[in-house]
C-alpha positions in Angstrom: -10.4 -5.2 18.5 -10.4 -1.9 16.5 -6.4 -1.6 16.6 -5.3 -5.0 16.2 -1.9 -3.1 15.1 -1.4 -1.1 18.3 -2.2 -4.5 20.3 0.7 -6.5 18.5 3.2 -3.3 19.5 3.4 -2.1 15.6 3.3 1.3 15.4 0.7 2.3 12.5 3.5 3.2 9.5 4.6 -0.1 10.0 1.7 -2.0 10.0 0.8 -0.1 6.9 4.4 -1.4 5.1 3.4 -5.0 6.4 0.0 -5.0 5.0 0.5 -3.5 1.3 3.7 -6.1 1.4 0.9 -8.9 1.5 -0.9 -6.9 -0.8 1.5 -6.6 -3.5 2.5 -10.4 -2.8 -1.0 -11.8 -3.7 -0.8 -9.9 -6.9 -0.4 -12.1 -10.4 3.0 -12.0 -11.9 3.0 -9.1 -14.2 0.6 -6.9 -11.7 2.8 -7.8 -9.1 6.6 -6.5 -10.3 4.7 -3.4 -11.4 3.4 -2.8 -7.7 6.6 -3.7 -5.9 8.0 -1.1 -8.3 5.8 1.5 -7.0 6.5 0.7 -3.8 10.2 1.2 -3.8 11.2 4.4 -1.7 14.4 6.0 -2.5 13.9 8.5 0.7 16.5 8.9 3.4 16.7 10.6 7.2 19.2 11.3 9.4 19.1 11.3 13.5 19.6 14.8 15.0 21.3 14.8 18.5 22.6 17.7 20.4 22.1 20.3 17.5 24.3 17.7 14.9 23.0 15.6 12.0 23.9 11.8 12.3 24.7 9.7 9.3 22.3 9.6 6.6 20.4 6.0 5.9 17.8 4.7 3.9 14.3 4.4 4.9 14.2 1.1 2.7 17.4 0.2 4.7 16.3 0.6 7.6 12.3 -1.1 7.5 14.1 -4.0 6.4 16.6 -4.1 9.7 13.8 -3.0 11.3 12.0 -6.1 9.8 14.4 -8.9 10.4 
């Protein structure tokens, strides 16, 4: 039971979202906004196919479409 991640069919980047989510979640109130501030990304990527770059989206974006 080492990779309890890999077993539910998360791959590890998202297990490691999932699990400082909680984190941050069990925080007290003050600790708490100052985490989930931390943990904001403002990064974005764009899919390359034949040799062209696709539209640009937001990581943040897209982990929570991922997530839904």
């Amino acid at each position: 039971m080492a990779f309890a991640w890999k077993a539910a069919g998360l791959t590890y980047n998202r297990y490691l979202a999932v699990a400082s989510r909680v984190v941050r979640r069990s925080l007290k109130e003050d600790k708490r906004i100052q985490a989930e501030r931390r943990g904001e990304m403002e990064l974005k990527f764009a899919k390359w196919e034949n040799g062209k770059q696709g539209e640009n989206k937001s990581v943040a974006s897209a982990n929570e479409a991922a997530m839904a």
